[in-house]
SEVEX-682709 format. One record per residue (C-alpha): y, z, x; residue in three letters; residue number from 1. Coordinates in nm, 3 decimals. Example, Ala and Ser with C-alpha at 12.3 -4.5 7.8 and 13.67 -1.06 7.14 Angstrom:
+---------+---------+---------+------+-----+
:      c2 :      c3 :      c1 : type : seq :
+---------+---------+---------+------+-----+
:  -0.450 :   0.780 :   1.230 :  ALA :   1 :
:  -0.106 :   0.714 :   1.367 :  SER :   2 :
+---------+---------+---------+------+-----+
//
This chain:
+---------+---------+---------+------+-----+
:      c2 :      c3 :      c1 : type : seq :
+---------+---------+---------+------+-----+
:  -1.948 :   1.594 :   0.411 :  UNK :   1 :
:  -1.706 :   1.649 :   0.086 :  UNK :   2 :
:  -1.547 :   1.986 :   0.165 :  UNK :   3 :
:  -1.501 :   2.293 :  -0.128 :  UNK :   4 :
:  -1.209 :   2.217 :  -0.324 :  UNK :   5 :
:  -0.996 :   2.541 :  -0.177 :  UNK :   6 :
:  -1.090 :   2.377 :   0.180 :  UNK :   7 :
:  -0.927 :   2.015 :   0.066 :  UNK :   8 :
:  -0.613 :   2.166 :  -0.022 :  UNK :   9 :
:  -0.584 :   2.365 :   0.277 :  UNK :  10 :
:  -0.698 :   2.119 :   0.517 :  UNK :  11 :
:  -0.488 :   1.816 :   0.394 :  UNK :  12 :
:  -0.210 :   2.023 :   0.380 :  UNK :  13 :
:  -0.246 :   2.042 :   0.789 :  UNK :  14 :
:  -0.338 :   1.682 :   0.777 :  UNK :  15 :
:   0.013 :   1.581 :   0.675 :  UNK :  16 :
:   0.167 :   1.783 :   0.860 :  UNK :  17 :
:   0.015 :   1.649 :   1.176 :  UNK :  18 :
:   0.055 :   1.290 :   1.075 :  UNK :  19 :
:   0.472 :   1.392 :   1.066 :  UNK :  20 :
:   0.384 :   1.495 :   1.402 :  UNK :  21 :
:   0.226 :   1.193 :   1.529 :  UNK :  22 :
:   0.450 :   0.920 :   1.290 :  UNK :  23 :
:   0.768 :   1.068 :   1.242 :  UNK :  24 :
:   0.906 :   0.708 :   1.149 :  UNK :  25 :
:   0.677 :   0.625 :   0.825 :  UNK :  26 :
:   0.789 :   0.274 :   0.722 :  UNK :  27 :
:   0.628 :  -0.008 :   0.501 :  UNK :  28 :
:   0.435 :  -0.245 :   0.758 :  UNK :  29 :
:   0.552 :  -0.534 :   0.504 :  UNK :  30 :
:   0.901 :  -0.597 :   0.661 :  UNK :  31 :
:   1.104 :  -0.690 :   0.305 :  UNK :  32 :
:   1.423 :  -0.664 :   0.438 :  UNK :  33 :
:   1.516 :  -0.409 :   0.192 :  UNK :  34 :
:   1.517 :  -0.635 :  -0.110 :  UNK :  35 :
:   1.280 :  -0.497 :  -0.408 :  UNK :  36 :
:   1.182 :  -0.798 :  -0.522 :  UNK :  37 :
:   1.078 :  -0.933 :  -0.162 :  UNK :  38 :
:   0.843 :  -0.636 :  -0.145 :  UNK :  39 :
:   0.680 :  -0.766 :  -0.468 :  UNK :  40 :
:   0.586 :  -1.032 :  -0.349 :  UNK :  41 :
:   0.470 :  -0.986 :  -0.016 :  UNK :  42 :
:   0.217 :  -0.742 :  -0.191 :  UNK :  43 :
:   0.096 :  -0.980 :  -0.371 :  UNK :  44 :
:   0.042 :  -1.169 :  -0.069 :  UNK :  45 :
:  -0.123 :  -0.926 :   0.116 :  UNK :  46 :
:  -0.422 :  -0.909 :  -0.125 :  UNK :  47 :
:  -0.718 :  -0.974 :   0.104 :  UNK :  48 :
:  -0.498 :  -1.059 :   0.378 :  UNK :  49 :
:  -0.353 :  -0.868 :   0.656 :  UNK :  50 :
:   0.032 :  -0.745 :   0.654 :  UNK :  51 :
:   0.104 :  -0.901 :   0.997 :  UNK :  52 :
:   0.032 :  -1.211 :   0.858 :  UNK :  53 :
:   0.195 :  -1.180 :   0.558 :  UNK :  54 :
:   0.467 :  -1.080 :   0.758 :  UNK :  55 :
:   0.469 :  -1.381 :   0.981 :  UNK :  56 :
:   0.407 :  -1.631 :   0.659 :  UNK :  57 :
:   0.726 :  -1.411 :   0.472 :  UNK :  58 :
:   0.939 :  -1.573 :   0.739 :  UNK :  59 :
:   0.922 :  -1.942 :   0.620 :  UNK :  60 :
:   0.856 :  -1.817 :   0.238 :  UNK :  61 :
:   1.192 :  -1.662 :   0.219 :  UNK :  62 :
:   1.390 :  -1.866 :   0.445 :  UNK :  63 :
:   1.305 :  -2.167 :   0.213 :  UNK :  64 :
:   1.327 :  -1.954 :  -0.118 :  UNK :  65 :
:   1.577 :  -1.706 :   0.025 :  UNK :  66 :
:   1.655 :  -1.550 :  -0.347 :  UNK :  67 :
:   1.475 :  -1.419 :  -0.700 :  UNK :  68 :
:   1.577 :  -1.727 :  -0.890 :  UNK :  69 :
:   1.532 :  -1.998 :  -0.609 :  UNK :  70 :
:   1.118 :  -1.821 :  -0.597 :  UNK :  71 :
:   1.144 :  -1.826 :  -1.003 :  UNK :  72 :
:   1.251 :  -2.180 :  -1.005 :  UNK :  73 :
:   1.006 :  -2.356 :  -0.738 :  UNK :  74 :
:   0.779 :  -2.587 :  -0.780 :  UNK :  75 :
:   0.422 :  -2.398 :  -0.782 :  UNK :  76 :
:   0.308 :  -2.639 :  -0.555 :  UNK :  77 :
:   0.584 :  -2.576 :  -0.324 :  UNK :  78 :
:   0.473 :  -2.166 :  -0.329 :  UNK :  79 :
:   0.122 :  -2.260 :  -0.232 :  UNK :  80 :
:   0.197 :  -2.467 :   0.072 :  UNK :  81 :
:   0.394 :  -2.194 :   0.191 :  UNK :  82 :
:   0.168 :  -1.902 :   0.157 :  UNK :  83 :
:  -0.145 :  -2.103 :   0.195 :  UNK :  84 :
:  -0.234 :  -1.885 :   0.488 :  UNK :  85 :
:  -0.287 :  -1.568 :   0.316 :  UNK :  86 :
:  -0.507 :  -1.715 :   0.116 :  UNK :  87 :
:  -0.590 :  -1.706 :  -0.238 :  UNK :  88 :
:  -0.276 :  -1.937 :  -0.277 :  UNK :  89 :
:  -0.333 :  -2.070 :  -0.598 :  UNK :  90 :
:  -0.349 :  -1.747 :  -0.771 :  UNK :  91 :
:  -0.127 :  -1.567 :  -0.574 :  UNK :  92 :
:   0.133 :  -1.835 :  -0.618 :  UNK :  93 :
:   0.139 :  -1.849 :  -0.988 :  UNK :  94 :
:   0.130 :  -1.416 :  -1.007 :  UNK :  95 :
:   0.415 :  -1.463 :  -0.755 :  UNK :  96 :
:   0.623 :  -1.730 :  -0.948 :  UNK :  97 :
:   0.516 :  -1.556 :  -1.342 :  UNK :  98 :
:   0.638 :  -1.265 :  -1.157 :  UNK :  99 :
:   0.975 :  -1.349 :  -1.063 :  UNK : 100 :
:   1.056 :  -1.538 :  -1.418 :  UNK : 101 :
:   0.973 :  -1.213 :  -1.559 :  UNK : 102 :
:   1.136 :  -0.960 :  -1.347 :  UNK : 103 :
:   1.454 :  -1.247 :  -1.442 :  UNK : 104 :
:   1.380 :  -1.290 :  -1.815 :  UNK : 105 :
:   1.264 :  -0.945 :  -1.914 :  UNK : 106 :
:   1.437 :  -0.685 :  -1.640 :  UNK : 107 :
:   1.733 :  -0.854 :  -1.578 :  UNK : 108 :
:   1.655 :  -0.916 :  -1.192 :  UNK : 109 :
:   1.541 :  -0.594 :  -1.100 :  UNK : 110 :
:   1.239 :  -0.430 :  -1.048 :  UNK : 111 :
:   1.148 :  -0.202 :  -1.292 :  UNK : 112 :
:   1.127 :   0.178 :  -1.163 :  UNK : 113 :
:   0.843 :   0.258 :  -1.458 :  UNK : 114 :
:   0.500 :   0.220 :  -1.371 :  UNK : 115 :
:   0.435 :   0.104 :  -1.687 :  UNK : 116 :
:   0.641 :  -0.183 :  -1.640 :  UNK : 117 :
:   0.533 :  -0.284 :  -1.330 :  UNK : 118 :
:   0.198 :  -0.314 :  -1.420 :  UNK : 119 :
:   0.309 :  -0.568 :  -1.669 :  UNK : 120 :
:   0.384 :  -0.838 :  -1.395 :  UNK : 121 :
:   0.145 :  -1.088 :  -1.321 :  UNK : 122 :
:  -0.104 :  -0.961 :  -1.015 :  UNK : 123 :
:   0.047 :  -0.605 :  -0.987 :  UNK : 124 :
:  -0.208 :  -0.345 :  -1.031 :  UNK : 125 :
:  -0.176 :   0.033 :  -0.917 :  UNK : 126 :
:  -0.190 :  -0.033 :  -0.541 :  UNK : 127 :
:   0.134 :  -0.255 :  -0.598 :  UNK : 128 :
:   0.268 :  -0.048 :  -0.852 :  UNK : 129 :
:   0.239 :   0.284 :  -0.635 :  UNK : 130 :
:   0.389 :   0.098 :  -0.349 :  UNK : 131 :
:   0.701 :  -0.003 :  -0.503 :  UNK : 132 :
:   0.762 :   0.334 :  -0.712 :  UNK : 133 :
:   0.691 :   0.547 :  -0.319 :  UNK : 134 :
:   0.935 :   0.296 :  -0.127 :  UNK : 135 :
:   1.182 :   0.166 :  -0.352 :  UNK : 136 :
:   1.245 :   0.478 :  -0.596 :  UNK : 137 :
:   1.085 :   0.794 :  -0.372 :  UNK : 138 :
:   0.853 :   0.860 :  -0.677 :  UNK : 139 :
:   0.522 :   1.042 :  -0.622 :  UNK : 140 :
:   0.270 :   0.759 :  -0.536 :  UNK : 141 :
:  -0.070 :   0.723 :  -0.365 :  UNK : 142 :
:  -0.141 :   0.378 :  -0.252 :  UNK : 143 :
:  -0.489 :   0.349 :  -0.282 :  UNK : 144 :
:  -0.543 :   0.085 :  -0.003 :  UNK : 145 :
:  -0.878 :   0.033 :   0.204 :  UNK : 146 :
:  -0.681 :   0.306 :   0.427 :  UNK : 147 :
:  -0.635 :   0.571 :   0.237 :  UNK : 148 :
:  -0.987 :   0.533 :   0.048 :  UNK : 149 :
:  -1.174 :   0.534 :   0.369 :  UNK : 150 :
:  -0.964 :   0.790 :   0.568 :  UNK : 151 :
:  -0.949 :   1.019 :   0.298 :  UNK : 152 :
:  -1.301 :   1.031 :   0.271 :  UNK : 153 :
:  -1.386 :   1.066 :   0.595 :  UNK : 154 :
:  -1.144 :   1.395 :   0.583 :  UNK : 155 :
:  -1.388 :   1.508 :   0.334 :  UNK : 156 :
:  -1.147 :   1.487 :   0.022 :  UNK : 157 :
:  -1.422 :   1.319 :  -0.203 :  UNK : 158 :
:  -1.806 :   1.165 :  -0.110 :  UNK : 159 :
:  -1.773 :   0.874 :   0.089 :  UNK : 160 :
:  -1.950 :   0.657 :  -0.139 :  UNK : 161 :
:  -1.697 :   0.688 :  -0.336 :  UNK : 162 :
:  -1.525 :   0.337 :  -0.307 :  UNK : 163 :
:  -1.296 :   0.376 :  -0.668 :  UNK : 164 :
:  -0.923 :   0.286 :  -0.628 :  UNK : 165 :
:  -0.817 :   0.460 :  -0.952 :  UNK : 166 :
:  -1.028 :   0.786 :  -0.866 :  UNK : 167 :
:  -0.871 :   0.813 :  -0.508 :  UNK : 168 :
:  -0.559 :   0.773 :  -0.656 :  UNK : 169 :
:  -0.624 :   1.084 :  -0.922 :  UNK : 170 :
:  -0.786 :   1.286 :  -0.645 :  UNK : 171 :
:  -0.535 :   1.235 :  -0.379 :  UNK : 172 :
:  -0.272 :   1.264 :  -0.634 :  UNK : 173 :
:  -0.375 :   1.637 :  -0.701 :  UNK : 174 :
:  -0.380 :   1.704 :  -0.373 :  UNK : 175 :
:  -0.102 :   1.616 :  -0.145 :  UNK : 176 :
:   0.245 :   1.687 :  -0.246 :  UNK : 177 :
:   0.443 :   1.493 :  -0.448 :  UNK : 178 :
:   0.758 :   1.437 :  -0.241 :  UNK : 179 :
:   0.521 :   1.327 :   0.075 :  UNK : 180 :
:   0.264 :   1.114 :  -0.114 :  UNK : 181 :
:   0.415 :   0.758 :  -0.018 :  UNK : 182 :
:   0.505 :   0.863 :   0.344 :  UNK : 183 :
:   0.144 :   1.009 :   0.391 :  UNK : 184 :
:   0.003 :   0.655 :   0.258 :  UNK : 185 :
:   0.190 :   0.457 :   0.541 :  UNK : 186 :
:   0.073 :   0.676 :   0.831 :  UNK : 187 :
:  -0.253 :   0.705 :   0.677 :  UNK : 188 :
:  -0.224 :   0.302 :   0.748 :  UNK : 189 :
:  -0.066 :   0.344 :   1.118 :  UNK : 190 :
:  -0.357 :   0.624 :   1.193 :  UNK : 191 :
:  -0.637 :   0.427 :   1.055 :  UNK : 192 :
:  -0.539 :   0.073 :   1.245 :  UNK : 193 :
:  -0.463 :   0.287 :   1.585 :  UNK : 194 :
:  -0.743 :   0.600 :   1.544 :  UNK : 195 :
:  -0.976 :   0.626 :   1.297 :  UNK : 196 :
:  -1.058 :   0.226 :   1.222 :  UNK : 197 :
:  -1.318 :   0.091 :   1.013 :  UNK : 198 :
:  -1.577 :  -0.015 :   1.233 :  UNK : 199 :
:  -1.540 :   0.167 :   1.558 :  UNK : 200 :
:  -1.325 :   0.507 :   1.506 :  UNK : 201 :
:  -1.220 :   0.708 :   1.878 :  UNK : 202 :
:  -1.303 :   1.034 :   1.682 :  UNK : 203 :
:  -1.319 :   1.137 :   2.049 :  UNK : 204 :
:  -0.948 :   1.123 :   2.085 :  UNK : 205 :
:  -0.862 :   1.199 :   1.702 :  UNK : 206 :
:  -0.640 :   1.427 :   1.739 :  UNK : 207 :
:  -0.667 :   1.580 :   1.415 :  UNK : 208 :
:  -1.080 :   1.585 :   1.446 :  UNK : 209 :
:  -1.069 :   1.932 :   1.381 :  UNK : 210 :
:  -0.954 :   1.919 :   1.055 :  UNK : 211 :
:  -1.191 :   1.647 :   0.941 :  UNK : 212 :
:  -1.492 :   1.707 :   0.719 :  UNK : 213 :
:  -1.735 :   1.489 :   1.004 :  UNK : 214 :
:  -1.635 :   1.787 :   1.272 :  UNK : 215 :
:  -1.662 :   2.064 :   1.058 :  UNK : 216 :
:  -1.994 :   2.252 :   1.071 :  UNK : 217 :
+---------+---------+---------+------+-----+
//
């Protein structure tokens, strides 16, 4: 059930604030050791793929090719042996290596902090994009990940049907504050792999089922 529009604001107002409650920490579940560019890539990586493995493939990846211009400068081939496990390797390795000779030849080693630029890189779209501008540079972001999409329409935020990155993204943007967007999107992550999953969720010990749309008469 899609709730009225005054009801969304109200109710994921609450929602938020209850996710603070249950996920004070909100942190990345890609473990990037604090270094932009290392995020960008294991982004990439986790395209179809989950972030514990990317995290566990990361390891090796970075020991190997520890900096910007050692990933720039590798043999593509190398790339794909390393991250074959994520899979798509082939494509992901030559976004991941275009990447880095750009952020080198064209932003002088750093990430851009525009999401204009961003989306310029080879294999960043908005999800990416959004990530990096929330974590690295506190912008306003909504990561529209399989998370977010499905949670928030399960709250009742849009028709569940609705499958559309870009418009869950708008809507969502509209919605929750600015200065919490990219906080919200990494519990919404933590809630939906330990509550409300894809498959089977424990709306019987949500506890935040009274505030979403499939409890409210």
């Amino acid at each position: 059930m899609e709730l009225s529009e005054s009801q969304k604001k109200i109710n994921i107002d609450k929602i938020v604030s209850e996710l603070e409650k249950i996920y004070p920490a909100a942190e990345c579940s890609l473990r990037y050791q604090g270094e932009a560019w290392k995020l960008l890539v294991m982004a990439r990586l986790s395209a179809q793929c989950t972030d514990a493995r990317v995290n566990i493939v990361s390891e090796e990846l970075f020991e190997k090719l520890p900096t910007l211009k050692d990933m720039a400068d590798a043999p593509l081939e190398l790339i794909e042996q390393l991250i074959k496990p994520c899979g798509l390797y082939k494509s992901k390795a030559k976004n991941i290596k275009d990447a880095c000779n750009m952020l080198i030849d064209d932003f002088g080693g750093n990430v851009p902090s525009e999401i204009e630029q961003l989306l310029k890189l080879p294999g960043v779209g908005r999800k990416i994009a959004n990530l990096i501008l929330g974590d690295l540079f506190d912008k306003p972001a909504i990561v529209a990940d399989t998370h977010c999409i499905r949670l928030c329409g399960r709250f009742g935020m849009y028709d569940e049907s609705q499958k559309s990155p870009e418009k869950t993204e708008k809507i969502m943007s509209a919605l929750v504050e600015p200065s919490k967007q990219a906080d919200f999107c990494h519990r919404l992550v933590m809630f939906g792999r330990d509550v409300c999953t894809a498959r089977s969720p424990k709306c019987g010990e949500c506890p935040i089922n009274s505030l979403c749309a499939h409890n409210i008469k």
